[in-house]
N, C-alpha and C positions, 0 to 999 in steps of 0.2 A: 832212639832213632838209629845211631851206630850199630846197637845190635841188631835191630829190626835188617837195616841194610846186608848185616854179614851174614843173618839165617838167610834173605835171598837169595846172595852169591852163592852160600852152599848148598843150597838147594837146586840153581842153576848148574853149578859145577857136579852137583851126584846125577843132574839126568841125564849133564851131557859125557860121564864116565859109563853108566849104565847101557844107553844106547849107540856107545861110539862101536866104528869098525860096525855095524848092526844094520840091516837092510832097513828097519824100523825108523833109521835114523835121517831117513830119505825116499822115505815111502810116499809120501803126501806127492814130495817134487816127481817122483819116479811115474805115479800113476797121472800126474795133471801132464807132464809129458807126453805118455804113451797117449792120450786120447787128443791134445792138443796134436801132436803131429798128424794122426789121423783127420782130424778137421781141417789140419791145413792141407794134408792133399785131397781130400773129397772135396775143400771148398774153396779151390781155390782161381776154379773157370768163373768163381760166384765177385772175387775179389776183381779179376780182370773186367767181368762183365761192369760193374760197377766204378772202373775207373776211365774207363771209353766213356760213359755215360757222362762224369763226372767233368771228361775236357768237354761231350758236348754243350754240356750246361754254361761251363764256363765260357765257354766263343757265345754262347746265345747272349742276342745283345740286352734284352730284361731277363735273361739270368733263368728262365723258364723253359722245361721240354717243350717242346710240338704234341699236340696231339700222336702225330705221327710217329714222334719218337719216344711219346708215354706209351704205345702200341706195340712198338716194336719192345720195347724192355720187358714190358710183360710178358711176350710172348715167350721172349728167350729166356727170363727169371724162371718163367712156368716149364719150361724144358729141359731146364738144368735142375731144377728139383728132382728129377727123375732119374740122372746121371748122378745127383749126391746120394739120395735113398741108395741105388743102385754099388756106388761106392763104398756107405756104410756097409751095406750087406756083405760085400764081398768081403771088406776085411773084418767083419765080426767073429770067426773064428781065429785066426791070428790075435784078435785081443783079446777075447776070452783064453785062449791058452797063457798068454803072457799075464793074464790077472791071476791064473791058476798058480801058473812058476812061483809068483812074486807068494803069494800065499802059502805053497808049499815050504818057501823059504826062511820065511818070517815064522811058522810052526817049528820048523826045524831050527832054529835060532832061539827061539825060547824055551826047546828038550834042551840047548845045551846052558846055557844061563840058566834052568833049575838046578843044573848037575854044581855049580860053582859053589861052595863051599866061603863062607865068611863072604856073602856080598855083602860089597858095600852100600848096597841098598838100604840096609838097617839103619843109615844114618837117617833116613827120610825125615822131614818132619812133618809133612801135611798130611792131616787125616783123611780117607776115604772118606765121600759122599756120592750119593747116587747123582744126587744135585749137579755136582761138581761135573759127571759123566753126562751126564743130559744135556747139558750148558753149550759141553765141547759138542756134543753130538749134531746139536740144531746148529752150531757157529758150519761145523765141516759141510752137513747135507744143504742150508738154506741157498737157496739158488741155482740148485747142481740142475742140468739138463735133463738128465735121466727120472728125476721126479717133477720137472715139470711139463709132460704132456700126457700126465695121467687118463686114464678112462674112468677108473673109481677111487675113492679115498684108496690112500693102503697103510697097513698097518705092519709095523715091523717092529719084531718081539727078539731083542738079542739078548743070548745069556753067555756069561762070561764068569771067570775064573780071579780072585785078588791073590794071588800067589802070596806065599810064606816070605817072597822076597820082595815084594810090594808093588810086584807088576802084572798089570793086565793082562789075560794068557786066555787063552782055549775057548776064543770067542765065537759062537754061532748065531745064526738069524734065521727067523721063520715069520712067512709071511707070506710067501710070494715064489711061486716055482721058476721064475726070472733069472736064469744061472746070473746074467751081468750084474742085476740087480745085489744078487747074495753078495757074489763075490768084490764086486765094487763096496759094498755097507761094510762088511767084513775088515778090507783092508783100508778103508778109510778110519774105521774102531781103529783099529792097531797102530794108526797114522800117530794117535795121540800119545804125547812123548811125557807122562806122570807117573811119576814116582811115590806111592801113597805109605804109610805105617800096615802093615800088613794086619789081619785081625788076629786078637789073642783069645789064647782059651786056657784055662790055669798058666798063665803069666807065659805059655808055647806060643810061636807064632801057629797059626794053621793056614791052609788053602778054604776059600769059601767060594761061592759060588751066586751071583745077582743077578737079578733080572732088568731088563731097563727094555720098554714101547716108545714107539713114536708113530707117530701118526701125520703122514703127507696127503695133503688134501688135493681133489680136483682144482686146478689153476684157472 
């Protein structure tokens, strides 16, 4: 059990050497930010709208709208839809460029951690499985926005890289000519902070390359 406990710790403590100082290392927070603020300011005539409604419920002496003011809500929930769409749209390139940055960065953070010399990644001790990659993949995508207002199932087919140094690298996806889409899937892959035994070939580490689908259905 003592050992069981200290191969954790070290395992805990090599991913968080591996990924420290690393945009990798605050990716997940970095991208749930940038789309959270944008929902707070497109939605947030939607927040006031709902807390006027909510004192007049409150004064109502059974606690119930009016007709009148089940009328009026509608009308104005139905007008502010319009002004949200409208919001999203406008800032949709300003997000798309900043999914690009964050991505360009994150690539260029693992040309230079290939270059490092005696990582200490080697210490890893958890084997690759695809399994393992699927598991994280459905825990990050379940729920996400962006895959739940589909028009057709969709299929997304990522292939990726187990580097010599036992990390996840040179991830792409096909699927879907959806830039937010790619580049959201993308850097949510690279979100995931594992450190795996790299694969061997006459007792060499090597770079290999896997395939991993997923399929999100109409909601």
């Amino acid at each position: 059990m003592i050992k069981k406990k200290i191969f954790s710790l070290l395992a805990c403590t090599l991913v968080t050497v591996v990924f420290a100082q690393n945009t990798r290392a605050t990716l997940s927070k970095t991208i749930n930010n940038l789309y959270s603020d944008i929902e707070n300011k497109c939605g947030k005539d939607f927040k006031l709208l709902d807390e006027k409604y909510k004192e007049i419920l409150e004064k109502s002496p059974d606690r119930n709208l009016s007709k009148a003011d089940e009328a009026e809500y509608s009308k104005q929930f139905n007008a502010l839809k319009h002004s949200y769409a409208d919001c999203q749209n406008k800032n949709q390139p300003q997000k798309i460029e900043k999914l690009k940055s964050l991505l360009e960065q994150v690539e260029s953070e693992n040309k230079a951690v290939s270059k490092i010399k005696n990582n200490t990644s080697s210490s890893a001790t958890q084997q690759f499985s695809p399994d393992i990659i699927r598991k994280e993949l459905v825990n990050i995508f379940s729920g996400n926005d962006l895959f739940q207002n589909l028009d057709a199932p969709l299929k997304l087919t990522f292939t990726f890289v187990l580097d010599k140094d036992g990390i996840i690298k040179d991830i792409k996806v096909m699927g879907t000519d959806n830039e937010e889409i790619k580049l959201f899937a993308v850097l949510k892959f690279y979100s995931i902070q594992k450190v795996f035994l790299p694969e061997m070939e006459n007792g060499v580490a090597v770079r290999k390359r896997f395939n991993q689908s997923l399929t999100f259905a109409v909601q």
